[in-house]
KOLLOZA-236588 format. One line per field, with one value per residue (C-alpha): residue number from 1; residue in three letters; x, y negated, z. Coordinates in Angstrom, 1 decimal, padded with zeros to 4 digits. Example, Ala and Ser with C-alpha at 12.3 -4.5 7.8 and 13.67 -1.06 7.14 Angstrom:
BEGIN
nr = [1  2]
rest = [ALA  SER]
c1 = [012.3  013.7]
c2 = [004.5  001.1]
c3 = [007.8  007.1]
% end
This chain:
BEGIN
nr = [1  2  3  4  5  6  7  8  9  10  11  12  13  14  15  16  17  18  19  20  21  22  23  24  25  26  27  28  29  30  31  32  33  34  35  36  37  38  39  40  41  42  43  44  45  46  47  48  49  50  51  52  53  54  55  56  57  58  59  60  61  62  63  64  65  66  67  68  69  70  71  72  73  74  75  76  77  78  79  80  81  82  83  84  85  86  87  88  89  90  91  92  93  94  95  96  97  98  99  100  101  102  103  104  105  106  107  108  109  110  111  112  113  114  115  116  117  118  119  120  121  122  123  124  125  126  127  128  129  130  131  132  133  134  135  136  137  138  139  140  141  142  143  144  145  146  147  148  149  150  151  152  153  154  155  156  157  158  159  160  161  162  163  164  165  166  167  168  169  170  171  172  173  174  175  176  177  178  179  180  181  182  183  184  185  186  187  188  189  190  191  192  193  194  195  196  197  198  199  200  201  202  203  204  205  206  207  208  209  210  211  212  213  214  215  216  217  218  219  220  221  222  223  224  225  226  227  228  229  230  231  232  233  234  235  236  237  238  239  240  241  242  243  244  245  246  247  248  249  250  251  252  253  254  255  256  257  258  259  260  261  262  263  264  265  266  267  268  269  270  271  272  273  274  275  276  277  278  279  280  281  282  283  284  285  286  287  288  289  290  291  292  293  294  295  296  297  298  299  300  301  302  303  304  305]
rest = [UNK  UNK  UNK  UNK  UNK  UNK  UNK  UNK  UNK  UNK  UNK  UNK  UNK  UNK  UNK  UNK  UNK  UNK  UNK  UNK  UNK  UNK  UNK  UNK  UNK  UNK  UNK  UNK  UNK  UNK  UNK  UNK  UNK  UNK  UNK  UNK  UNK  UNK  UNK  UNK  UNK  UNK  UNK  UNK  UNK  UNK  UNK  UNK  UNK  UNK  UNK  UNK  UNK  UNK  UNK  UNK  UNK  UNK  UNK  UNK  UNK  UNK  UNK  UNK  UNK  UNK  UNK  UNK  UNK  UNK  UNK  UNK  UNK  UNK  UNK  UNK  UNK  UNK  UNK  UNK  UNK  UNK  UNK  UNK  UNK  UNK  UNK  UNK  UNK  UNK  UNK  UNK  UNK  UNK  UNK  UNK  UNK  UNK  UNK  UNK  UNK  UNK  UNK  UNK  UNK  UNK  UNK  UNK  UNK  UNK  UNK  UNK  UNK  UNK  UNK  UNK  UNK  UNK  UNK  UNK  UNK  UNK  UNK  UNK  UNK  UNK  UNK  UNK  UNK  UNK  UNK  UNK  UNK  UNK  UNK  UNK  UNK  UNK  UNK  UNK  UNK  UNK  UNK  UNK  UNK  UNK  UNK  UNK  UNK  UNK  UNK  UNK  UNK  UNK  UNK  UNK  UNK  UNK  UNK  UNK  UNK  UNK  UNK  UNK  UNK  UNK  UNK  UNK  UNK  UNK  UNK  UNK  UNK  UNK  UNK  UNK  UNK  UNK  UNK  UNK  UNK  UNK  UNK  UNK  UNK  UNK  UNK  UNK  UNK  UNK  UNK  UNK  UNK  UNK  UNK  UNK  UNK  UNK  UNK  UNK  UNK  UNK  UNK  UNK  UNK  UNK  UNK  UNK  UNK  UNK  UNK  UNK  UNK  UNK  UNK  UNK  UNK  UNK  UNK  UNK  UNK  UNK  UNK  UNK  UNK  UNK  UNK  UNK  UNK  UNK  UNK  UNK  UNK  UNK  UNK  UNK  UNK  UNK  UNK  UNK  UNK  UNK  UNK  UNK  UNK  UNK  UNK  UNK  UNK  UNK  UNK  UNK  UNK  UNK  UNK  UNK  UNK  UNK  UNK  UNK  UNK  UNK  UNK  UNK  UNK  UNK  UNK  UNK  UNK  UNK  UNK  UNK  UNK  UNK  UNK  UNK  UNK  UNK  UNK  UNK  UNK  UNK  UNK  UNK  UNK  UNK  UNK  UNK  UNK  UNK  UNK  UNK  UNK  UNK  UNK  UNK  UNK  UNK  UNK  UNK  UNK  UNK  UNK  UNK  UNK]
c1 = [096.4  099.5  100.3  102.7  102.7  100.6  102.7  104.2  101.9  100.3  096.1  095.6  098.1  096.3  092.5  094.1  095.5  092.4  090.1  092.9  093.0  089.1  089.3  091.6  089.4  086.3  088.3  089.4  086.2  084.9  088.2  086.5  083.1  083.7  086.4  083.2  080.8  083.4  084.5  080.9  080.9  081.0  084.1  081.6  079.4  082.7  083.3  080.6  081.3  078.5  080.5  079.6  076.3  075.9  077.6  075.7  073.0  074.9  074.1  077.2  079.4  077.2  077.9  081.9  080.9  079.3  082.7  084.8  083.0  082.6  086.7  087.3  085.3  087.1  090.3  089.6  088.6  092.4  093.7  092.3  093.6  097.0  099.6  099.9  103.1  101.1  098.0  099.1  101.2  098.7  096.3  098.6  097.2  094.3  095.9  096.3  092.6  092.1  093.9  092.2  088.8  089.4  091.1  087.6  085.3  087.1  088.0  091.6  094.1  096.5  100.3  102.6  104.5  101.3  101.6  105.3  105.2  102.0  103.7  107.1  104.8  103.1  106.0  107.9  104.7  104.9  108.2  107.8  104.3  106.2  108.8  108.2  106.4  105.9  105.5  102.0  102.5  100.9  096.9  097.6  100.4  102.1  101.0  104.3  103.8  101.1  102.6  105.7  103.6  101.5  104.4  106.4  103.3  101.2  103.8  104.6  101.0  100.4  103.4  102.5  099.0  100.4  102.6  101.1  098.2  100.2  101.9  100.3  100.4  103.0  104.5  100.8  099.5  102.8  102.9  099.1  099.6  102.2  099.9  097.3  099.1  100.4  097.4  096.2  098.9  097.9  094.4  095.0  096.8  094.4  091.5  093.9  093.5  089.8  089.0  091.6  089.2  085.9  086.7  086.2  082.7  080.6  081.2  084.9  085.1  082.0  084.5  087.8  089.4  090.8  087.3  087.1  091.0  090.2  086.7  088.9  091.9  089.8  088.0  090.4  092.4  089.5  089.2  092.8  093.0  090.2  092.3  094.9  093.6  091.8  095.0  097.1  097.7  097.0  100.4  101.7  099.6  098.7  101.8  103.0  099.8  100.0  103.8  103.8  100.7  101.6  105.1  103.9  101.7  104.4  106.2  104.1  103.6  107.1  107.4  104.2  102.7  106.2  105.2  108.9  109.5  111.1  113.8  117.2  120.4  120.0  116.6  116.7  118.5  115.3  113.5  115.1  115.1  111.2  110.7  112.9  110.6  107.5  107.9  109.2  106.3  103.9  104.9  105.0  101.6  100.2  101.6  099.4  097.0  096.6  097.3  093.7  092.5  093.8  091.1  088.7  090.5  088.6  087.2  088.7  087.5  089.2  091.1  092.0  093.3]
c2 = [-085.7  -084.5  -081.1  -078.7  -078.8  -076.7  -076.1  -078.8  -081.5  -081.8  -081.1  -085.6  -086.4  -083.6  -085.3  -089.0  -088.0  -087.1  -090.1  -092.5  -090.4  -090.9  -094.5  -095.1  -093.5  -096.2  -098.9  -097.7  -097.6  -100.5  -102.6  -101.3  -102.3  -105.3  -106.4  -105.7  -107.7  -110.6  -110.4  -110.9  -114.0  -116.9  -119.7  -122.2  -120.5  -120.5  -124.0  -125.2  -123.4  -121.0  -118.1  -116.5  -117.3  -115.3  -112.8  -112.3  -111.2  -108.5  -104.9  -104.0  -106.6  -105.3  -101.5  -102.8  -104.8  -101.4  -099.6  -101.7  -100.8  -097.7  -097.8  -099.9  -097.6  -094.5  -096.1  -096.9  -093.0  -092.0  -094.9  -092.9  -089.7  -091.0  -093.4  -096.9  -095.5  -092.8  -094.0  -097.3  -096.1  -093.6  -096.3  -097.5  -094.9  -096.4  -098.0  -094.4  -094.1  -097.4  -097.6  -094.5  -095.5  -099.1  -098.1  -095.6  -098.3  -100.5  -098.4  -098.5  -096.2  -096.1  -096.1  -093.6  -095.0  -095.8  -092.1  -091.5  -094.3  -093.0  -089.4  -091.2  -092.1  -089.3  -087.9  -090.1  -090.6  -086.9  -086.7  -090.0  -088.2  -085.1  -086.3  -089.0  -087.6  -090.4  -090.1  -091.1  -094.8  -097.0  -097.3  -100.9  -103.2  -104.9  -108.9  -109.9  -108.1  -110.2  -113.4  -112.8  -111.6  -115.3  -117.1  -115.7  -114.8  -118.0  -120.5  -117.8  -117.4  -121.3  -122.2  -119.8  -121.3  -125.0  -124.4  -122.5  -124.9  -127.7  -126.3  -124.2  -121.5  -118.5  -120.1  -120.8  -116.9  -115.7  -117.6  -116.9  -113.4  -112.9  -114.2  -111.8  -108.8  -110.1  -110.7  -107.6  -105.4  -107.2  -106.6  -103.1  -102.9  -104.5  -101.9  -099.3  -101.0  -101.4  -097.9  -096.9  -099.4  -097.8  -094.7  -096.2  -097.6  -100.5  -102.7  -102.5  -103.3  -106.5  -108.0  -107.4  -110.9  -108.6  -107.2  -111.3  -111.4  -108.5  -110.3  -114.1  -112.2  -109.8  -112.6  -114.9  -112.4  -111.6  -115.4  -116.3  -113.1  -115.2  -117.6  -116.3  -114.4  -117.2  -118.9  -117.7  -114.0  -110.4  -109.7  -112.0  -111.9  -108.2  -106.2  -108.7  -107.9  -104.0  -103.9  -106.6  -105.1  -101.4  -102.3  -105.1  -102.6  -100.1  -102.3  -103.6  -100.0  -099.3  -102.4  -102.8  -099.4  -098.1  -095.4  -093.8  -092.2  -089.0  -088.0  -086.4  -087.7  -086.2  -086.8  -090.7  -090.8  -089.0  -091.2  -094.6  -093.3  -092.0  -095.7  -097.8  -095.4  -096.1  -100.1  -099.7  -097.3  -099.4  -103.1  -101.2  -100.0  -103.0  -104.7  -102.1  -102.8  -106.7  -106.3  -104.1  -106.5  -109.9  -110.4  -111.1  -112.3  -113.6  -110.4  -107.8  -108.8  -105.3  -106.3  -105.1  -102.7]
c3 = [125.2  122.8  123.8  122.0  118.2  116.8  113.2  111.9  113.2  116.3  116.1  117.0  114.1  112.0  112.8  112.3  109.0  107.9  108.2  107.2  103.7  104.2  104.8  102.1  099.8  101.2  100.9  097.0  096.3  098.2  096.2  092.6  093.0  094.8  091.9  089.8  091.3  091.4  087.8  086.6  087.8  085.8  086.3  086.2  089.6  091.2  090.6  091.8  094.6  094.1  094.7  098.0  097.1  093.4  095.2  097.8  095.6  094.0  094.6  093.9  096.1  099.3  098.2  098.6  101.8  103.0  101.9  103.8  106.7  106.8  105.7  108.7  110.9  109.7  110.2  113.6  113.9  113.0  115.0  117.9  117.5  115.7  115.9  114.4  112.3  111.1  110.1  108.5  106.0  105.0  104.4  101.6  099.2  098.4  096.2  094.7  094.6  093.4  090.4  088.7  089.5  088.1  085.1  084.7  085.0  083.1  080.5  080.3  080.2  083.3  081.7  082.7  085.3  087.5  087.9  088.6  091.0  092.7  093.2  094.1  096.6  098.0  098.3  100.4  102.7  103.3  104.3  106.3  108.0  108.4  110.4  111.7  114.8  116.7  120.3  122.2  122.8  125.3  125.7  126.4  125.7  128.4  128.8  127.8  124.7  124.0  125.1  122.6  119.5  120.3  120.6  117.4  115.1  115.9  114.5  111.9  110.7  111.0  108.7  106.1  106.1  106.2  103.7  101.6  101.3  100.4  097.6  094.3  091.9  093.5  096.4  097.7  097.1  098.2  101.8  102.1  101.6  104.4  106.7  105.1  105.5  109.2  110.4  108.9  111.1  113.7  113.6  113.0  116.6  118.3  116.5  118.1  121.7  121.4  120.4  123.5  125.5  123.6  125.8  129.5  128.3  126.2  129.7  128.9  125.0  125.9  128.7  127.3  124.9  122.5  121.1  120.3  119.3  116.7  115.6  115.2  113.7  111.3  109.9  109.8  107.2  105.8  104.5  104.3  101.5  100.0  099.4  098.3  095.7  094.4  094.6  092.0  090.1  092.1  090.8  093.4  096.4  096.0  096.8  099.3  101.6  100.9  101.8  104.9  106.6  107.4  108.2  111.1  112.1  112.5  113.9  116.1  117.3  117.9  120.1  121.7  122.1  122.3  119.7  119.1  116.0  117.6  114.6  115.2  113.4  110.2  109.5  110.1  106.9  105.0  107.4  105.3  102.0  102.2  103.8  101.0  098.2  100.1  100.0  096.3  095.1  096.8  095.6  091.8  092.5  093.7  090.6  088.6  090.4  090.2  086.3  085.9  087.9  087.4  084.0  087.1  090.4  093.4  095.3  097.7  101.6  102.6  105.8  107.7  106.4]
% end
């Protein structure tokens, strides 16, 4: 499927590139008018535990449900033609496309570093893109693979959850929110092995566990990031999700799919710092973000991502 490269980048990682930018861009706007439809809610409808319910009559909230979607089905597009390593850290920048459209709607004005940090990170996610090159992993993982990422990621995900619950304020949106952006990496694979599985036929994806692994784990996030917004600032819970679930996703990829990043000696030094910027744009961006936001928590069902 990956022949010789055609320029720089091979024609796949070209077409995967693509509709993640595309998906990020759904899921930045789905992020803004969902956070809208949230924030006009009243504390006293969420008390009484009204909330799904007021919000399920919003136009707005189903225009971000309908985002998320189509985001999640564009993603799975590029997951297709491109690697886990690729596409998830492109996915970061809708953050990028986030922050401007909030700061519209709102009205406010976005300070300056919002901007150096989002070309900080551009940057870096080019030269990352650019060089990363990842080989064509696996369709499928091996069993084992599975077996492992149940036996360390189960426990893992459980005693965030258990944790998290028993406790308040930041440690409970912090320890919810690495089981967010987990599970969210983890979904993300499994997407990539049902679209590989989408090719042999419907029969295939109808009989195959991890179409109902990717359903239990989506949703699961899904509500878990619920919670954790609701549980304490954005600021906290925010750019712990965007920075844990690309890099279990890539990671995931490396071990899994074996998808090798194929760098010589030199450039794995590029390779770290574009990384180390990435993660540092991204948590500052994510910060940004959760302070337009944080006026009006509870919102965001974008996962995964």
């Amino acid at each position: 499927m990956h022949h010789h490269h055609h320029g720089i980048l091979g024609h796949h990682t070209t077409i995967a590139i693509i509709f993640a930018l595309l998906s990020a861009v759904a899921f930045a706007v789905a992020t803004v008018a969902q956070q809208r439809a949230a924030s006009k809610v009243t504390d006293d409808e969420v008390d009484s535990g009204q909330l799904i319910g007021v919000l399920l009559r919003r136009p707005l909230w189903w225009a971000g449900t309908m985002g998320n979607l189509g985001g999640y089905l564009l993603q799975a597009v590029a997951l297709g033609y491109g690697s886990l390593l690729i596409v998830q850290p492109i996915l970061i920048t809708s953050i990028l496309f986030a922050l401007p459209l909030e700061a519209r709607v709102a009205k406010v004005k976005l300070a300056r570093q919002v901007w150096i940090w989002g070309t900080a990170l551009v940057l870096a996610l080019a030269v990352f893109v650019v060089i990363s090159n990842p080989s064509r992993g696996l369709e499928q993982p091996h069993t084992r693979s599975w077996v492992l990422l149940l036996l360390i990621g189960g426990p893992l995900v459980a005693l965030c959850v258990a944790v998290g619950l028993r406790r308040s304020g930041a440690t409970r949106s912090s320890l919810l929110a690495i089981a967010v952006g987990f599970l969210a990496g983890v979904a993300a694979l499994l997407t990539k092995v049902v679209v590989e599985l989408i090719q042999h036929g419907p029969g295939e994806v109808l009989t195959s566990w991890e179409t109902y692994a990717l359903v239990v784990v989506g949703l699961g996030g899904v509500y878990l990031q619920q919670v954790a917004f609701q549980a304490g600032s954005l600021r906290t819970s925010m750019p712990i999700i965007q920075v844990i679930e690309p890099l279990t996703a890539s990671v995931l990829g490396a071990l899994m799919l074996e998808e090798h990043l194929r760098v010589g000696h030199r450039e794995v030094l590029l390779l770290a710092v574009a990384t180390v910027v990435m993660v540092i744009a991204t948590v500052q961006l994510a910060l940004g973000q959760a302070e337009v936001e944080s006026e009006h928590p509870v919102s965001h069902a974008h996962l995964p991502h």
